[in-house]
C-alpha positions in Angstrom: 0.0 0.0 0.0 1.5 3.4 -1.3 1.2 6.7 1.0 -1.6 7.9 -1.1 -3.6 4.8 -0.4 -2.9 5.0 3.1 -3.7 8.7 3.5 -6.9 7.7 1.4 -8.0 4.9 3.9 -7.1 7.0 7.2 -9.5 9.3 5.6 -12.8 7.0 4.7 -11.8 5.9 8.2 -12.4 9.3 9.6 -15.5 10.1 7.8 -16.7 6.7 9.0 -17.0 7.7 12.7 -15.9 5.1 15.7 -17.3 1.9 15.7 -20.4 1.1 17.0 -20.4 -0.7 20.3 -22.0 -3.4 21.4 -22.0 -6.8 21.5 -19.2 -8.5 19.3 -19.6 -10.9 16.2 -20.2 -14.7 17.7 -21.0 -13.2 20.9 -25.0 -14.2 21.0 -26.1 -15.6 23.6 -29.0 -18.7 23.6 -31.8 -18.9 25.3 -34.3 -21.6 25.3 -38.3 -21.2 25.3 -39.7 -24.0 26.9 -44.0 -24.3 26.0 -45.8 -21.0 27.4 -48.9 -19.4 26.6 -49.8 -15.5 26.3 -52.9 -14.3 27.7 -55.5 -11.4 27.1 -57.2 -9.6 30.0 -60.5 -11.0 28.7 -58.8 -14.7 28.7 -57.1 -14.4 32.0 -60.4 -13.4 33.4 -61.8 -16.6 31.9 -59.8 -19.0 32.6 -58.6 -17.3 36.8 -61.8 -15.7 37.4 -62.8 -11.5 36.5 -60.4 -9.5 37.7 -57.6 -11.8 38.0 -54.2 -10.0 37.6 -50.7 -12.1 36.7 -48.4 -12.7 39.3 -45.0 -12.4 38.7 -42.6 -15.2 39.5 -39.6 -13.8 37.6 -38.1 -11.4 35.5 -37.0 -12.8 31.8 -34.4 -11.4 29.9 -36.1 -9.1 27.6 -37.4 -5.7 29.1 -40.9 -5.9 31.0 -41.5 -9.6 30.1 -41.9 -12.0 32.9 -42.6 -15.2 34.1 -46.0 -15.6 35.9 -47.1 -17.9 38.6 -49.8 -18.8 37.1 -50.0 -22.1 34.6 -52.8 -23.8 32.9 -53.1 -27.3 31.1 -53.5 -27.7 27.1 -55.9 -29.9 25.8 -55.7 -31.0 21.8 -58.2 -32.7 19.7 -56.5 -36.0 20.8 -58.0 -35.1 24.4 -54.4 -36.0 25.8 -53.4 -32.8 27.7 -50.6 -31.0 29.1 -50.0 -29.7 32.8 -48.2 -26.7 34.1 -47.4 -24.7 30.9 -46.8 -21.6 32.5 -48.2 -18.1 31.5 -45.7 -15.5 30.4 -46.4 -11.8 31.0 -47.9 -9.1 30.5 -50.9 -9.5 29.3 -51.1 -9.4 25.7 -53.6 -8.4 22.4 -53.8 -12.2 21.5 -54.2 -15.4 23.4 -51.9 -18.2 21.8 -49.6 -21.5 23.0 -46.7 -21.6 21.7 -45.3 -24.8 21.8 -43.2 -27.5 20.2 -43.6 -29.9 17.3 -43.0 -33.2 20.1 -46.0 -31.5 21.9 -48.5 -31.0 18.8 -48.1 -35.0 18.4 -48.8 -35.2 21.8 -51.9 -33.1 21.4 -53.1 -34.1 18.0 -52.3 -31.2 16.1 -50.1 -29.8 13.4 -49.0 -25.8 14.9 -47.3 -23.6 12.4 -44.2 -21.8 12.4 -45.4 -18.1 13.2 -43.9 -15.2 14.5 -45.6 -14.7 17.7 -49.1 -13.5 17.3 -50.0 -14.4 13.9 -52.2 -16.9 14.9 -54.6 -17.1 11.9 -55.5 -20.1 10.3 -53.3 -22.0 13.1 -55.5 -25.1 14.8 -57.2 -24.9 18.2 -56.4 -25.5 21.2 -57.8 -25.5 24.6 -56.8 -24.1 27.6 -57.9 -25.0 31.2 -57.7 -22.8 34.0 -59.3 -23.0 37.8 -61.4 -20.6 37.1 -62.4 -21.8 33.6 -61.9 -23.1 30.0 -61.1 -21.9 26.9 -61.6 -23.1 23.8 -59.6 -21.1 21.2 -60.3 -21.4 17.4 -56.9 -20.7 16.5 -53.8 -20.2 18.6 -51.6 -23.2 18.5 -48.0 -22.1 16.6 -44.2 -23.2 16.7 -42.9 -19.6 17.2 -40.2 -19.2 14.6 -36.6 -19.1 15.9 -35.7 -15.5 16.2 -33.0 -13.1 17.8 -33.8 -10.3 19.8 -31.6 -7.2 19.6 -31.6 -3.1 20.1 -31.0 -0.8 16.8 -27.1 -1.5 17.9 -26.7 -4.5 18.2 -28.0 -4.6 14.4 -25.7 -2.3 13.3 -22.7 -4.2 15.2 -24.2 -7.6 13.4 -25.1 -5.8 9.9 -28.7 -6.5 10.1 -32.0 -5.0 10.2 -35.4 -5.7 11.6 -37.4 -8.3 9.8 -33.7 -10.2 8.3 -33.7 -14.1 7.8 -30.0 -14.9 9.0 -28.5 -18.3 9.5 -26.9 -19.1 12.8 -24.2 -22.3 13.6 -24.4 -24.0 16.7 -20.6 -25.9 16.8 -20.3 -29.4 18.7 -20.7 -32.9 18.2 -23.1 -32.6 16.7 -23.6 -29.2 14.9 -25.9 -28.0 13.3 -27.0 -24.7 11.2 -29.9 -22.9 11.4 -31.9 -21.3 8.7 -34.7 -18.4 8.6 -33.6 -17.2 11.8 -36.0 -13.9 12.0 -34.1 -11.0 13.1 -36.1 -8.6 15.8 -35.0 -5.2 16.3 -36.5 -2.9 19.7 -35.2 -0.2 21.3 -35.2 -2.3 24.4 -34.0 -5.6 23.6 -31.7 -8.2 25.4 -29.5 -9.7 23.1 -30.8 -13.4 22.7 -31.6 -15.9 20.4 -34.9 -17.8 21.3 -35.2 -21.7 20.1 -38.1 -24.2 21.0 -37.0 -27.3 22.2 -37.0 -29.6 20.0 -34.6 -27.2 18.1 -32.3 -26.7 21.0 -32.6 -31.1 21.4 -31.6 -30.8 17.9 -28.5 -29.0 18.4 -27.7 -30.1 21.7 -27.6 -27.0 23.4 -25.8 -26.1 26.3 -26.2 -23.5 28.1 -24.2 -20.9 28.9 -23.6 -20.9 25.2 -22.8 -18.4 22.8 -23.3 -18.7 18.3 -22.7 -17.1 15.4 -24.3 -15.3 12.6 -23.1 -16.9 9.6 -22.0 -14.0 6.8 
């Protein structure tokens, strides 16, 4: 590299700004989404009694989301069910159970892979409460992997809201995943979500830590 080449590249450099920060490339950490359900006021009040209010059991890692004390059972067509699938808050603008492929055998039906409240067209389910049951339409999905992340972190990773990415999981038996959605918040916890039977898949760890491949 001649001088004017350098003195070219010091100044694109410049112009460039620092770096964003945040996390580092291969520094995202997995998390893994066991079956839940997210709940409406009108549905909580169904299936707890009217009035009913979540109680927290424990803070999750994305801002304001929560584990609740509350569970329910699920109930497919097959009329096998389900205990203790615990409600995550708050409350939201759609009632749905997200859970895994191994548990729609289990229940007799096929769910979806959805982003998380795009329930249309998925099969029913029931839920059982003490207070009640409820018998939704539609609201049974595989919620599709996904990575949450702030407007930062996207810049840091070269991605933007709404991306497909694929992401390696190294080990015995490693695997790569595909149509990995990409979820962008101003408040966001850096984390990649998986169901289950995808974290089985990959035998998952954790602590663990993967990459976005480029």
């Amino acid at each position: 590299m001649d001088d004017v080449e350098r003195i070219a590249e010091e100044v694109l450099r410049r112009l460039r700004g620092p770096e964003p920060q945040g996390a580092p490339h291969g520094a995202i950490p997995v998390s893994v989404s066991a079956r839940h359900v997210h709940v409406t006021h009108e549905s909580l009040g169904r299936l707890f009694g009217e009035g009913h209010r979540l109680s927290k059991l424990r803070d999750l890692m994305q801002p304001g989301e929560f584990a609740c004390e509350e569970c329910v059972t699920l109930v497919g067509p097959s009329m096998r069910a389900i205990e203790g699938v615990r409600i995550l808050g708050p409350v939201r603008s759609y009632t749905q159970a997200e859970i895994s492929r191994t548990d729609g055998i289990r229940l007799g039906i096929d769910p979806p892979v959805r982003k998380s409240g795009d329930v249309a067209g998925s099969p029913p389910i029931t839920l059982v409460g003490p207070g009640g049951t409820l018998a939704l339409r539609e609201g049974g999905i595989r919620a599709t992997r996904h990575i949450h992340m702030t407007e930062r972190d996207a810049e840091v990773h070269a991605v933007r809201d709404g991306d497909l990415v694929r992401v390696r999981f190294p080990g015995p038996k490693a695997l790569v995943f595909e149509n990995v959605l990409v979820r962008v918040a101003k408040a966001a916890a850096l984390e990649l979500h998986l169901d289950t039977d995808d974290a089985n898949a990959a035998d998952v760890r954790l602590p663990m830590t993967v990459d976005i491949l480029r």
